[in-house]
Jmol script that loads the backbone (N, CA, C; Angstrom):
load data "model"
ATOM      1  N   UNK A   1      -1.230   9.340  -4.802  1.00  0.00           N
ATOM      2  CA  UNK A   1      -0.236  10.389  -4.689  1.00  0.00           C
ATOM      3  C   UNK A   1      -0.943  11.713  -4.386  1.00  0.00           C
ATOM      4  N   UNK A   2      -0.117  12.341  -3.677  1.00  0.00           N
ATOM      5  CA  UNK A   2      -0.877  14.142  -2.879  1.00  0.00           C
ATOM      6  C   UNK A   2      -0.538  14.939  -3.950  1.00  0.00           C
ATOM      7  N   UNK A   3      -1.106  16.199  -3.839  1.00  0.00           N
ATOM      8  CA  UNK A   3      -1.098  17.061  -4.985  1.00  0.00           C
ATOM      9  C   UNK A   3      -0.284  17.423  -4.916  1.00  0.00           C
ATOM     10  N   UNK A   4       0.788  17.465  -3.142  1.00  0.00           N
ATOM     11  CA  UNK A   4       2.093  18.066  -3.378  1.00  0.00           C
ATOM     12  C   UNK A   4       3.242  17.453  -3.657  1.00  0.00           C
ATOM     13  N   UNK A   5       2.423  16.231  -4.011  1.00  0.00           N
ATOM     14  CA  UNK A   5       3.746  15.084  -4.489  1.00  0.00           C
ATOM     15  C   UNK A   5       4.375  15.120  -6.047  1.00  0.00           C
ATOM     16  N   UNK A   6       3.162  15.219  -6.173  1.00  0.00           N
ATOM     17  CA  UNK A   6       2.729  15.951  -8.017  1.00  0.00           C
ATOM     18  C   UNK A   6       3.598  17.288  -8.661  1.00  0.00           C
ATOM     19  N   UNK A   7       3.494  17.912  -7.285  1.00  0.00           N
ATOM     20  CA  UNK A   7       3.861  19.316  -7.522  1.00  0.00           C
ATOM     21  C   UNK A   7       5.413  19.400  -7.664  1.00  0.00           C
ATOM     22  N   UNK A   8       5.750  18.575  -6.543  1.00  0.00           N
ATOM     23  CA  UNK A   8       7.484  18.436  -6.563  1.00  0.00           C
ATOM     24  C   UNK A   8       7.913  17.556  -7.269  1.00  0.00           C
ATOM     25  N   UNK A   9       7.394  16.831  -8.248  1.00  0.00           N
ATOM     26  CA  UNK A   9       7.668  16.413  -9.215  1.00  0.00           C
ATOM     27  C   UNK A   9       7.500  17.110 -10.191  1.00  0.00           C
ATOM     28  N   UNK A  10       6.439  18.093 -10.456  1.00  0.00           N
ATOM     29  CA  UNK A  10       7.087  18.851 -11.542  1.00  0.00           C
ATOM     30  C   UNK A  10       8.057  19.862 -11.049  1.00  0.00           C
ATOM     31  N   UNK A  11       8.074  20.203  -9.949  1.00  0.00           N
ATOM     32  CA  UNK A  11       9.332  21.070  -9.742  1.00  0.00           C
ATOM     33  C   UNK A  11      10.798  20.876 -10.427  1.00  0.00           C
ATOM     34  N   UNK A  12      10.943  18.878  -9.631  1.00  0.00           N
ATOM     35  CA  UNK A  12      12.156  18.614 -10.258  1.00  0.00           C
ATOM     36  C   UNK A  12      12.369  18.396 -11.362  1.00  0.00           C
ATOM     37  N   UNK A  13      11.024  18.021 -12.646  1.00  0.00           N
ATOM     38  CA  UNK A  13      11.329  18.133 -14.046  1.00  0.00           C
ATOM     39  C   UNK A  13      11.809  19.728 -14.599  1.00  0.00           C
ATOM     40  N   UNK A  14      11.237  20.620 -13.543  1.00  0.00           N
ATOM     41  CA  UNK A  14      11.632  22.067 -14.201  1.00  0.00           C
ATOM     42  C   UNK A  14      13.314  21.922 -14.134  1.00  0.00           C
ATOM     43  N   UNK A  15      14.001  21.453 -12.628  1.00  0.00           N
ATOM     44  CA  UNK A  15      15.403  21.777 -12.419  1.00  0.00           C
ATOM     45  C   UNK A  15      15.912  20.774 -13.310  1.00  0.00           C
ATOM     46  N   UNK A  16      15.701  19.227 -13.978  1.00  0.00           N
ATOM     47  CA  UNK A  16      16.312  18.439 -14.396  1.00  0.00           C
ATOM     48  C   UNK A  16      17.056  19.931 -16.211  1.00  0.00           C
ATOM     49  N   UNK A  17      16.335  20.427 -16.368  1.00  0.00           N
ATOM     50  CA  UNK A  17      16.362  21.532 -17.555  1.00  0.00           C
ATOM     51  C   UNK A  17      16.833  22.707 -17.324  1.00  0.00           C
ATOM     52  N   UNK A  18      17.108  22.799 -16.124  1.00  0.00           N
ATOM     53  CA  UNK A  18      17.568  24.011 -15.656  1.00  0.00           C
ATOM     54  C   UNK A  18      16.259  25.466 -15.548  1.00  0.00           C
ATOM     55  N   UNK A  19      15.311  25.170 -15.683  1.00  0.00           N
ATOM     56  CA  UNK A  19      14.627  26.149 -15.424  1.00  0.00           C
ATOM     57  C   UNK A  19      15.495  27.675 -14.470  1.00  0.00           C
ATOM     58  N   UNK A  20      15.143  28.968 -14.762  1.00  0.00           N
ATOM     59  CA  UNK A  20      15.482  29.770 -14.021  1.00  0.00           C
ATOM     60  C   UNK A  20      14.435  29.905 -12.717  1.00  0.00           C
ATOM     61  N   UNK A  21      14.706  30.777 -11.816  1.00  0.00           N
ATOM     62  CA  UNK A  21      14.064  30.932 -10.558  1.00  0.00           C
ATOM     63  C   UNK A  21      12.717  30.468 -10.648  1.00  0.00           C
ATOM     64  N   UNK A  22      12.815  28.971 -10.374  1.00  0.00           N
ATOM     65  CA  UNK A  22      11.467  28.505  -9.667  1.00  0.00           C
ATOM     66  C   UNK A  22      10.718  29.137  -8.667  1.00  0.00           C
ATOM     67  N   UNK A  23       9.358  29.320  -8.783  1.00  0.00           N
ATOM     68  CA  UNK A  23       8.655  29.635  -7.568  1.00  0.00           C
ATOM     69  C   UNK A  23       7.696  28.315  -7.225  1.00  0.00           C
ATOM     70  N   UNK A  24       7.138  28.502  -6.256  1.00  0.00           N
ATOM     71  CA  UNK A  24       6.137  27.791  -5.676  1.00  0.00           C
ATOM     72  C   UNK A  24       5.235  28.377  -5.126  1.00  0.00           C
ATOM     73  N   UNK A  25       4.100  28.861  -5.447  1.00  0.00           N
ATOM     74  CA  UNK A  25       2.969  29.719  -4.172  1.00  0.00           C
ATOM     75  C   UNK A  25       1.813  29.131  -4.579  1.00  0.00           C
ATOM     76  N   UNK A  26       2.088  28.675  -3.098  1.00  0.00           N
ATOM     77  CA  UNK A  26       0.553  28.125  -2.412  1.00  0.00           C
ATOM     78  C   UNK A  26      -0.895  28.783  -2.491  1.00  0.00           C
ATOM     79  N   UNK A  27      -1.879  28.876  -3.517  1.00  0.00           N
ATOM     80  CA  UNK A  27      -2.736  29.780  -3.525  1.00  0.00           C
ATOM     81  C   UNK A  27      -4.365  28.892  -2.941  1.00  0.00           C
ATOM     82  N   UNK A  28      -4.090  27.682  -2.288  1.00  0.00           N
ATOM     83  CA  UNK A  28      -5.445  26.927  -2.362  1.00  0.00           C
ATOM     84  C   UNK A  28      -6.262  27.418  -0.968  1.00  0.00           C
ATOM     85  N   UNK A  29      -5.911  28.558  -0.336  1.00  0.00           N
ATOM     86  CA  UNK A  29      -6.719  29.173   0.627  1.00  0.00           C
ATOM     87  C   UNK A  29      -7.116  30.568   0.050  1.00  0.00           C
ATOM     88  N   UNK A  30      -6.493  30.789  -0.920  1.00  0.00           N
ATOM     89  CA  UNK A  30      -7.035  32.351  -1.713  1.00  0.00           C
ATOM     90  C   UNK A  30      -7.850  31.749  -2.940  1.00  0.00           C
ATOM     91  N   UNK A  31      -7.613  30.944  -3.645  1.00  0.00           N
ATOM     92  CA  UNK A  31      -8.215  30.917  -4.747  1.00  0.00           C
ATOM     93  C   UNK A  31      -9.155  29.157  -5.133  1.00  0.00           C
ATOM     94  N   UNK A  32      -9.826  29.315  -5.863  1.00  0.00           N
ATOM     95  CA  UNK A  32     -10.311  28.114  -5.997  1.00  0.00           C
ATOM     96  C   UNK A  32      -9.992  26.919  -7.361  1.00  0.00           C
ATOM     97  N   UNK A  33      -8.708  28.059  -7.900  1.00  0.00           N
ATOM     98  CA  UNK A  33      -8.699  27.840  -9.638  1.00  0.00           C
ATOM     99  C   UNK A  33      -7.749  26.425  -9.479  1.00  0.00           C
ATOM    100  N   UNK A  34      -6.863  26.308  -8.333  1.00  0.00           N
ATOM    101  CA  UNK A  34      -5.957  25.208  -8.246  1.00  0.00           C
ATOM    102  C   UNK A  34      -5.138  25.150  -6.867  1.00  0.00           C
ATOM    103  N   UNK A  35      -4.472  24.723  -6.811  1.00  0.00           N
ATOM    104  CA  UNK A  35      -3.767  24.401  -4.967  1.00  0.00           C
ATOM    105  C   UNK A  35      -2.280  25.597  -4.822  1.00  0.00           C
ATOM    106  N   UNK A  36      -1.833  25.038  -6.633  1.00  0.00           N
ATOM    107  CA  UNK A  36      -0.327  25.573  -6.913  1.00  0.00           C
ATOM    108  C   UNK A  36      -0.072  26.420  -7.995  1.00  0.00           C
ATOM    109  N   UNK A  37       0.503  27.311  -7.860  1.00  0.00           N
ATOM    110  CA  UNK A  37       1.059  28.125  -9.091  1.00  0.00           C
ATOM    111  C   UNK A  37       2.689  27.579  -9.211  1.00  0.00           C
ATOM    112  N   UNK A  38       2.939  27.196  -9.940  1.00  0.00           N
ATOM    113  CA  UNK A  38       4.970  26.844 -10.368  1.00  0.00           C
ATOM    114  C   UNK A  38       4.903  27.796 -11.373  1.00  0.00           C
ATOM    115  N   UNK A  39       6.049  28.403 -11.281  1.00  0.00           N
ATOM    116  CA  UNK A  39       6.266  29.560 -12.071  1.00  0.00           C
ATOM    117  C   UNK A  39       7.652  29.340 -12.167  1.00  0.00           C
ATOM    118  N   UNK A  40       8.409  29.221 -13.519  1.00  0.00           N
ATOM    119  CA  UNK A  40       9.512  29.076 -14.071  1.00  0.00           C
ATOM    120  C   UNK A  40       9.614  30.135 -15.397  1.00  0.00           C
ATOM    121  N   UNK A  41      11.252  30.302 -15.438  1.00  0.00           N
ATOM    122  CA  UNK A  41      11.795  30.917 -16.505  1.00  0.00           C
ATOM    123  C   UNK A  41      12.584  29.852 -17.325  1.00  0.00           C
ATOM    124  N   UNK A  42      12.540  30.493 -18.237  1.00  0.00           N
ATOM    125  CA  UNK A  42      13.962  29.487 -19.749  1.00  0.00           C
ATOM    126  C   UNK A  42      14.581  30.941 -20.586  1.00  0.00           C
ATOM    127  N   UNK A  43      15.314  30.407 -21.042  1.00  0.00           N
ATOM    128  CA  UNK A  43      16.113  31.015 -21.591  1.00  0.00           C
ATOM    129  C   UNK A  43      15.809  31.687 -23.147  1.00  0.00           C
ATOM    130  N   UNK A  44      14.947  30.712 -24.098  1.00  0.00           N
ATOM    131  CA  UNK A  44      14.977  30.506 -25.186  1.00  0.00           C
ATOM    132  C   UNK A  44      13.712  29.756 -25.826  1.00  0.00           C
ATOM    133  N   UNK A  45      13.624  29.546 -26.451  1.00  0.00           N
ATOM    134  CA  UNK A  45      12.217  28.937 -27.576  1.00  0.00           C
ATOM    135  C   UNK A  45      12.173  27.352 -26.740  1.00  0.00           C
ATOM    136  N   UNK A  46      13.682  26.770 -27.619  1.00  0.00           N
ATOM    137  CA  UNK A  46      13.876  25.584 -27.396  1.00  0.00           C
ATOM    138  C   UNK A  46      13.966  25.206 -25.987  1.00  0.00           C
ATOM    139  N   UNK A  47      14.429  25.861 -24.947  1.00  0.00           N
ATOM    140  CA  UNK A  47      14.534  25.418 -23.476  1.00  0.00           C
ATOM    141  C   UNK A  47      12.866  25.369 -22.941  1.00  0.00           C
ATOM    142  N   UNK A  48      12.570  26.768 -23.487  1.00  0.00           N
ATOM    143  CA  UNK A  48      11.026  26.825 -23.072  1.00  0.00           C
ATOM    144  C   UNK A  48      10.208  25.004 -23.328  1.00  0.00           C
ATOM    145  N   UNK A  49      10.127  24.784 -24.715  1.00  0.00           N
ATOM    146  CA  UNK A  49       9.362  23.767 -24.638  1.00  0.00           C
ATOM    147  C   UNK A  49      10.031  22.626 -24.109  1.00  0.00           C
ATOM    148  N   UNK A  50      11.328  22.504 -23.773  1.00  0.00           N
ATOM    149  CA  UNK A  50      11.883  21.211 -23.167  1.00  0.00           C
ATOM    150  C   UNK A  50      11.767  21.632 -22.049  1.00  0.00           C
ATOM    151  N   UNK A  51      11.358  22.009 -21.076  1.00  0.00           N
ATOM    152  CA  UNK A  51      10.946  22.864 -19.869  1.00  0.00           C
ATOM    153  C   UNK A  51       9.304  21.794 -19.979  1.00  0.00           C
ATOM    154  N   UNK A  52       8.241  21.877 -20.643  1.00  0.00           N
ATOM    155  CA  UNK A  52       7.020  22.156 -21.026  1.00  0.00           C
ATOM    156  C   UNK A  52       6.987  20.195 -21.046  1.00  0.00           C
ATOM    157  N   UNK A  53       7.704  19.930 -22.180  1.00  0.00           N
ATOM    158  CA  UNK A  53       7.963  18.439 -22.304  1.00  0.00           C
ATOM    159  C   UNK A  53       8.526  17.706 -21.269  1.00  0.00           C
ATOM    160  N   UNK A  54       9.345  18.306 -20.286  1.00  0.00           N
ATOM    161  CA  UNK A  54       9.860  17.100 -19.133  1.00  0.00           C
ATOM    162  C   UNK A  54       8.719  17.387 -18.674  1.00  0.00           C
ATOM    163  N   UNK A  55       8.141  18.281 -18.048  1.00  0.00           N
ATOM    164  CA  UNK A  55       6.924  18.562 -16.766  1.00  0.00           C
ATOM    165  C   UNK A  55       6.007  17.376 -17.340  1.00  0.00           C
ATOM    166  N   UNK A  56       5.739  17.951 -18.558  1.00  0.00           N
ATOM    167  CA  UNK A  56       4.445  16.614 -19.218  1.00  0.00           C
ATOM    168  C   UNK A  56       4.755  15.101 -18.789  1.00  0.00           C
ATOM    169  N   UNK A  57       6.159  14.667 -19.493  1.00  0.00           N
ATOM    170  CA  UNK A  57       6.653  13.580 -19.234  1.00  0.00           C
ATOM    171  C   UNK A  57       6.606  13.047 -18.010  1.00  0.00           C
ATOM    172  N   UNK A  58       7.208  13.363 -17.243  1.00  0.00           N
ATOM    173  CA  UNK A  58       7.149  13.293 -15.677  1.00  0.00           C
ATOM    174  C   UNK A  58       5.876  13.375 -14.541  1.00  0.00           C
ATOM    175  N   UNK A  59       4.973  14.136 -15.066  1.00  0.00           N
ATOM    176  CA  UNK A  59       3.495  13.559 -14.596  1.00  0.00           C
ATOM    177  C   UNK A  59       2.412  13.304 -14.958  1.00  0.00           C
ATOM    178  N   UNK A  60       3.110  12.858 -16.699  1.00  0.00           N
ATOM    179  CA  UNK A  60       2.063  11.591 -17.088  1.00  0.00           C
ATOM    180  C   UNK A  60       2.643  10.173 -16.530  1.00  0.00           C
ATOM    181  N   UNK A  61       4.024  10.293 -16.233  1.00  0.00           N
ATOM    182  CA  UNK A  61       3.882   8.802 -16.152  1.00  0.00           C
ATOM    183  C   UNK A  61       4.096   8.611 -13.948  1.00  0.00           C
ATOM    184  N   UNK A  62       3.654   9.558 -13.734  1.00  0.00           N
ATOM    185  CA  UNK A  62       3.353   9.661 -12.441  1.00  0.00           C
ATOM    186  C   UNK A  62       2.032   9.250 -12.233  1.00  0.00           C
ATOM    187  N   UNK A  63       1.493   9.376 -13.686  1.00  0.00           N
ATOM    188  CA  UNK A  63      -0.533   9.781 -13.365  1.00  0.00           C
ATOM    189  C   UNK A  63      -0.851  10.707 -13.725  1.00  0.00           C
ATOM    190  N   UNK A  64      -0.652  11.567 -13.721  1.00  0.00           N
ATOM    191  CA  UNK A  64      -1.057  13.129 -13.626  1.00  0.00           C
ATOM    192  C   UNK A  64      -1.263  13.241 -14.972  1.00  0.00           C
ATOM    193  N   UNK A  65      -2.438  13.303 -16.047  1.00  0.00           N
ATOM    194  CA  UNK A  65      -2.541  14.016 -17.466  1.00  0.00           C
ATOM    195  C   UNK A  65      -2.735  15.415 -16.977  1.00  0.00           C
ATOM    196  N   UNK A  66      -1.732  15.917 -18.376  1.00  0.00           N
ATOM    197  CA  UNK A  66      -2.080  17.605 -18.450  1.00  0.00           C
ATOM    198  C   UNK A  66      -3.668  17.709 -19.307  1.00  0.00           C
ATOM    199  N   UNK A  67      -4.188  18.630 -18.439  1.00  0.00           N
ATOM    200  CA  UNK A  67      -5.604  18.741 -18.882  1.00  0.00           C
ATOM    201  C   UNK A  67      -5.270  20.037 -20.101  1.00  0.00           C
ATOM    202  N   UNK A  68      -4.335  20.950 -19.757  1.00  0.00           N
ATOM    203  CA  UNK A  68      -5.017  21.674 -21.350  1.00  0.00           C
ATOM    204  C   UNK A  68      -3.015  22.528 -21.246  1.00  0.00           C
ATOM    205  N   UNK A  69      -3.011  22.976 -22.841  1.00  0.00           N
ATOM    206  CA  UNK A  69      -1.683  23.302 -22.685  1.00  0.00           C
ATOM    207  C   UNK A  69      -1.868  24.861 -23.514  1.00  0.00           C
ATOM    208  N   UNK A  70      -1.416  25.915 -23.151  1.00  0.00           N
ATOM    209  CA  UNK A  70      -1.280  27.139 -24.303  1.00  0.00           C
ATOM    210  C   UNK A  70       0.468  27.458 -24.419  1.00  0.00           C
ATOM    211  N   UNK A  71       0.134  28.150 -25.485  1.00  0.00           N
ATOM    212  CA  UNK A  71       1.613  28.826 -25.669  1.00  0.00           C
ATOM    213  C   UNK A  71       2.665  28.185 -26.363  1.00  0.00           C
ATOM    214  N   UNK A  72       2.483  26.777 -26.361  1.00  0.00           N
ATOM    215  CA  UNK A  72       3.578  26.074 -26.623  1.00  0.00           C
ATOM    216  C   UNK A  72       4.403  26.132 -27.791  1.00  0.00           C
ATOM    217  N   UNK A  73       3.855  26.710 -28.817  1.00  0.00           N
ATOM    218  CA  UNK A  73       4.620  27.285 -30.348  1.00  0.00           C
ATOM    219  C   UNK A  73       5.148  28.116 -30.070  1.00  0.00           C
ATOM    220  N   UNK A  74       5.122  29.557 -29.672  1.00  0.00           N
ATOM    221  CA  UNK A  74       5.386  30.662 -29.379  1.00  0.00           C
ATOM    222  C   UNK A  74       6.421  30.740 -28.075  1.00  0.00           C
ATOM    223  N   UNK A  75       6.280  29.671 -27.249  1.00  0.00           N
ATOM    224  CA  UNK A  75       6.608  29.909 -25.987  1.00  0.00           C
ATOM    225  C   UNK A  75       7.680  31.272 -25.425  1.00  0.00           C
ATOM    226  N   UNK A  76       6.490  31.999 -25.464  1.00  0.00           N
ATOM    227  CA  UNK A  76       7.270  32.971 -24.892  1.00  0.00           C
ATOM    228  C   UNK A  76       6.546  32.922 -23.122  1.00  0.00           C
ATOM    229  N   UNK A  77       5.079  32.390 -23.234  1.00  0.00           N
ATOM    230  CA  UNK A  77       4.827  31.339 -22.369  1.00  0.00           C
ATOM    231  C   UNK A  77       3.625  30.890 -22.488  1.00  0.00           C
ATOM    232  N   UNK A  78       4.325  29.493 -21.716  1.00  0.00           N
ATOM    233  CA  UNK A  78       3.778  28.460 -21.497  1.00  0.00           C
ATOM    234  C   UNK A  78       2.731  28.321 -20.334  1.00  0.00           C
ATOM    235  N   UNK A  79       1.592  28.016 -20.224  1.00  0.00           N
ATOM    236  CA  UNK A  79       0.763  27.680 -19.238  1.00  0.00           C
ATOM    237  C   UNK A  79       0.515  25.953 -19.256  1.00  0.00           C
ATOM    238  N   UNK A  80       0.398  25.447 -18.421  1.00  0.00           N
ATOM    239  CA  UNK A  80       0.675  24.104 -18.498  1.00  0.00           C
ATOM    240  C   UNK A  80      -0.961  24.076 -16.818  1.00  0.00           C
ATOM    241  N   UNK A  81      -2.069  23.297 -17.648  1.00  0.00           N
ATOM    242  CA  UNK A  81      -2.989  23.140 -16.684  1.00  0.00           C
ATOM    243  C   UNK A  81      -3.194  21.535 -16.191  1.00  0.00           C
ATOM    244  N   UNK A  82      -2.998  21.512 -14.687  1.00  0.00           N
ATOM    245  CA  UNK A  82      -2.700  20.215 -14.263  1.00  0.00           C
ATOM    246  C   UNK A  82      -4.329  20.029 -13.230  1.00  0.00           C
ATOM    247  N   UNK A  83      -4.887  20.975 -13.270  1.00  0.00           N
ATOM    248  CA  UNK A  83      -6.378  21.009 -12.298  1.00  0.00           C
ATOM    249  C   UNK A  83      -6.046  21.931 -11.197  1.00  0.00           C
ATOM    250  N   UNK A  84      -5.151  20.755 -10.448  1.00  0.00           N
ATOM    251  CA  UNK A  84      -4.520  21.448  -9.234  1.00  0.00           C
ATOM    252  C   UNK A  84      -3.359  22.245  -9.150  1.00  0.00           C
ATOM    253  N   UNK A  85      -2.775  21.814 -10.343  1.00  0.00           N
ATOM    254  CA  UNK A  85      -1.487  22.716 -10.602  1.00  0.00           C
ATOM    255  C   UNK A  85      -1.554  23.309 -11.852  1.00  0.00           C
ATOM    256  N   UNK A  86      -1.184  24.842 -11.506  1.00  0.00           N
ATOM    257  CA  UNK A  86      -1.222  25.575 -12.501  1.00  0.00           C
ATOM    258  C   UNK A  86       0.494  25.740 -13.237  1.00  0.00           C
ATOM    259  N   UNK A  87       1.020  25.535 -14.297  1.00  0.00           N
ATOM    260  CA  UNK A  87       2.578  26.186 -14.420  1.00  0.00           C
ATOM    261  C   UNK A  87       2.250  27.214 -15.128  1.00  0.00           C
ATOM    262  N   UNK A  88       3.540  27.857 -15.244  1.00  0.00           N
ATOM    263  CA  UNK A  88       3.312  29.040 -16.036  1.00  0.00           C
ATOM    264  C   UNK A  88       5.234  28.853 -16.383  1.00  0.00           C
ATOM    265  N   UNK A  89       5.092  28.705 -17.165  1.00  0.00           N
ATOM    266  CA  UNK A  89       6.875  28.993 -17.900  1.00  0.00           C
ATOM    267  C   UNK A  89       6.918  30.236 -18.791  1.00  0.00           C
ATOM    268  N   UNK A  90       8.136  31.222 -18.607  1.00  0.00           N
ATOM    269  CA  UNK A  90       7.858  32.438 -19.229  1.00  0.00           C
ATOM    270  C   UNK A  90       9.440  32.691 -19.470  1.00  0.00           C
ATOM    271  N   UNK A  91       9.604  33.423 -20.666  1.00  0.00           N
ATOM    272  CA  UNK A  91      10.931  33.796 -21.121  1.00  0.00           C
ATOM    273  C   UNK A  91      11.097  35.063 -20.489  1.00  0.00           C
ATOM    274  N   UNK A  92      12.346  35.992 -20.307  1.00  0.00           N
ATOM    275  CA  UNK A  92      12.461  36.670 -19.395  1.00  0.00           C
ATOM    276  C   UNK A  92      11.523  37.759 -19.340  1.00  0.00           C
ATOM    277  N   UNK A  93      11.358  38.358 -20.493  1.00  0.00           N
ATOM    278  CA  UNK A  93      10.512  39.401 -20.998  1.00  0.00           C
ATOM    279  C   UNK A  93       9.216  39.432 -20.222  1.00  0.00           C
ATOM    280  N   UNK A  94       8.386  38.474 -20.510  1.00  0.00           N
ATOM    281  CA  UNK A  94       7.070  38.107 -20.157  1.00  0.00           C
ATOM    282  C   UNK A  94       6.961  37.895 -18.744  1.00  0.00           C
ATOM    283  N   UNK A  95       7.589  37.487 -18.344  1.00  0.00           N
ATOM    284  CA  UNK A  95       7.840  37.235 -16.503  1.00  0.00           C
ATOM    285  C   UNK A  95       7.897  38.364 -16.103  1.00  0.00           C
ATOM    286  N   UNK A  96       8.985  39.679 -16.333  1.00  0.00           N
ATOM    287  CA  UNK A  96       8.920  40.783 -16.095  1.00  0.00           C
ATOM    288  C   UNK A  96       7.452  41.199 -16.346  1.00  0.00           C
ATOM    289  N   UNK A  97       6.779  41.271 -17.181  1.00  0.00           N
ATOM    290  CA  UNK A  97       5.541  42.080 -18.015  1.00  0.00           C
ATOM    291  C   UNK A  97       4.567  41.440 -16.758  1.00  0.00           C
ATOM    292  N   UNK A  98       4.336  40.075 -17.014  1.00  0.00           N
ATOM    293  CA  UNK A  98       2.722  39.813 -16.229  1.00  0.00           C
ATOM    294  C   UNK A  98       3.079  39.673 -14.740  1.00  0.00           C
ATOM    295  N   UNK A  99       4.262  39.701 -14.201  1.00  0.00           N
ATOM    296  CA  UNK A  99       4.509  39.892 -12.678  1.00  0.00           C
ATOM    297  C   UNK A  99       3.529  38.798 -12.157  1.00  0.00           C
ATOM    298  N   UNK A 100       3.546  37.511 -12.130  1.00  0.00           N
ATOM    299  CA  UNK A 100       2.379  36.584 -11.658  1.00  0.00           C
ATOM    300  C   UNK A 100       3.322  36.525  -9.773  1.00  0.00           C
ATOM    301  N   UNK A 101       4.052  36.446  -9.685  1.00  0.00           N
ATOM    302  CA  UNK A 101       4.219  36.615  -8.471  1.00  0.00           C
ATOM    303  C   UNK A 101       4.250  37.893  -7.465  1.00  0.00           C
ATOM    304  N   UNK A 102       3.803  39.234  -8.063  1.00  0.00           N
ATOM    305  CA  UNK A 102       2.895  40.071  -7.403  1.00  0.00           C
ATOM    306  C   UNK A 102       1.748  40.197  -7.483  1.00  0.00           C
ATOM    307  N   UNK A 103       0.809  39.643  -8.442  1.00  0.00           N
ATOM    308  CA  UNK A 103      -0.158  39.377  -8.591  1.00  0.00           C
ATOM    309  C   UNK A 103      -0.952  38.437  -7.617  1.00  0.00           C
ATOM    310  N   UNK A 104      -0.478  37.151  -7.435  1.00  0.00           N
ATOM    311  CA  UNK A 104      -0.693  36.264  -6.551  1.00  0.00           C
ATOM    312  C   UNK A 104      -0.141  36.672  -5.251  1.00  0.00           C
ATOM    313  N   UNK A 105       0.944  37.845  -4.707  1.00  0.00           N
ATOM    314  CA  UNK A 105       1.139  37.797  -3.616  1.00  0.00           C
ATOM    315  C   UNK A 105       0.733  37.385  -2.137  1.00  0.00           C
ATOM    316  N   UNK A 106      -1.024  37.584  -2.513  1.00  0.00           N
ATOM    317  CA  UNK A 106      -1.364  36.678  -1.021  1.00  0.00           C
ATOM    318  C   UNK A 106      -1.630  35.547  -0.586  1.00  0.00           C
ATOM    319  N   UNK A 107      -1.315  34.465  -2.046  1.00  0.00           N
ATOM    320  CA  UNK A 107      -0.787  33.449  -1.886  1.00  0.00           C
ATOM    321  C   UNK A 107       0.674  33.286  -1.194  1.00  0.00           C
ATOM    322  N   UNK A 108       0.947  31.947  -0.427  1.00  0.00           N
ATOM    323  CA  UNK A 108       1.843  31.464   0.716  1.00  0.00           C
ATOM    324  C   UNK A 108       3.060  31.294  -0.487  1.00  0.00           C
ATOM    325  N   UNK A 109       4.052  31.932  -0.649  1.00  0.00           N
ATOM    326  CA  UNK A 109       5.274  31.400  -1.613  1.00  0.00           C
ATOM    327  C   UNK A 109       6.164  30.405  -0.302  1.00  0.00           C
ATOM    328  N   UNK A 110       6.504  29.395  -1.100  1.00  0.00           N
ATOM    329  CA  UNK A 110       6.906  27.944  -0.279  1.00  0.00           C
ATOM    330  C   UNK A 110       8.083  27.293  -1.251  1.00  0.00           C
ATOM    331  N   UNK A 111       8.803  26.709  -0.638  1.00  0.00           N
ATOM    332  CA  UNK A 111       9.849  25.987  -1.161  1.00  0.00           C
ATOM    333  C   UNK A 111       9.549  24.660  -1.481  1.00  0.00           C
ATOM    334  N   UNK A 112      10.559  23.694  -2.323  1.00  0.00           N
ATOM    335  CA  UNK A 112      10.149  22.638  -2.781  1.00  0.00           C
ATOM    336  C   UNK A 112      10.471  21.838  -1.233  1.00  0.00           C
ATOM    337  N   UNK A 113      11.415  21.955  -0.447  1.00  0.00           N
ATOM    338  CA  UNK A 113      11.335  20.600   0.639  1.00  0.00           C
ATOM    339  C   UNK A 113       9.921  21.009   1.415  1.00  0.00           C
ATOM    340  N   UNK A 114       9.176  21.821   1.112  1.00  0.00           N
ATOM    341  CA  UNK A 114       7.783  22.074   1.684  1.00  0.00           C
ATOM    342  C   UNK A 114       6.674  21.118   1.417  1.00  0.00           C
ATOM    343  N   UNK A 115       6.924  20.968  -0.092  1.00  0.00           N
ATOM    344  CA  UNK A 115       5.909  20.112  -0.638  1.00  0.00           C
ATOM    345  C   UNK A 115       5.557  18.506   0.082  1.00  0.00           C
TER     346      UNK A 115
END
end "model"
wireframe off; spacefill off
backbone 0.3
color backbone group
C-alpha cells in the first residue's frame, strides 16, 4: 500500500467521526519530517480521542502502526506520528493558536480524491 493510500484512509477515519475542516498538505518536497500533514478539528475531549482511536484503528489494521502518540489525555491536541504521516487533531482554540496551516504554507494543500 502507497503512503497516499494510508493517508486517505486516515482521512476517511477522520470523516467516519465527523472531524471538522480536514486539511491535507503535501509537505514531502519542503520537508523531510514526513510526506503528509492531516490536520483535523473536534469539538470536545471525547470527539477528540474518538477522532485519535478510529485513525489508529483503521491503519493498524491496514498495516500502518502508529509510531508515537502525544496529547491524548488532554486532547486539546493530538499529534498522531505515522513516519510518513504526520496528524495533528486540535480543538478549536489550539488550531486557531498554532496556525499549522500557515506555518506549513509552502507545502502543496491537496484534497482527499488527490491522494
Amino acid at each position: 500500500m502507497t503512503i497516499s493510500e494510508y493517508a486517505k484512509i486516515a482521512v476517511e477515519a477522520l470523516e467516519d467521526k465527523k472531524a471538522q475542516d480536514i486539511r491535507i498538505i503535501d509537505i514531502s518536497e519542503i520537508s523531510t519530517i514526513a510526506d503528509y500533514f492531516i490536520i483535523a478539528g473536534g469539538d470536545n475531549r471525547n470527539q477528540m480521542q474518538a477522532l485519535a482511536n478510529n485513525v489508529e484503528e483503521k491503519l493498524g489494521r491496514a498495516g500502518m502502526p502508529l509510531r508515537q502518540i502525544e496529547g491524548y489525555d488532554s486532547a486539546n491536541w493530538i499529534l498522531m506520528d505515522y513516519h510518513d504521516i504526520i496528524i495533528h487533531l486540535f480543538d478549536h482554540e489550539n488550531r486557531l493558536f498554532y496556525d499549522l496551516e500557515r506555518i506549513w504554507r509552502d507545502g502543496k494543500l491537496i484534497e482527499k480524491t488527490e491522494l
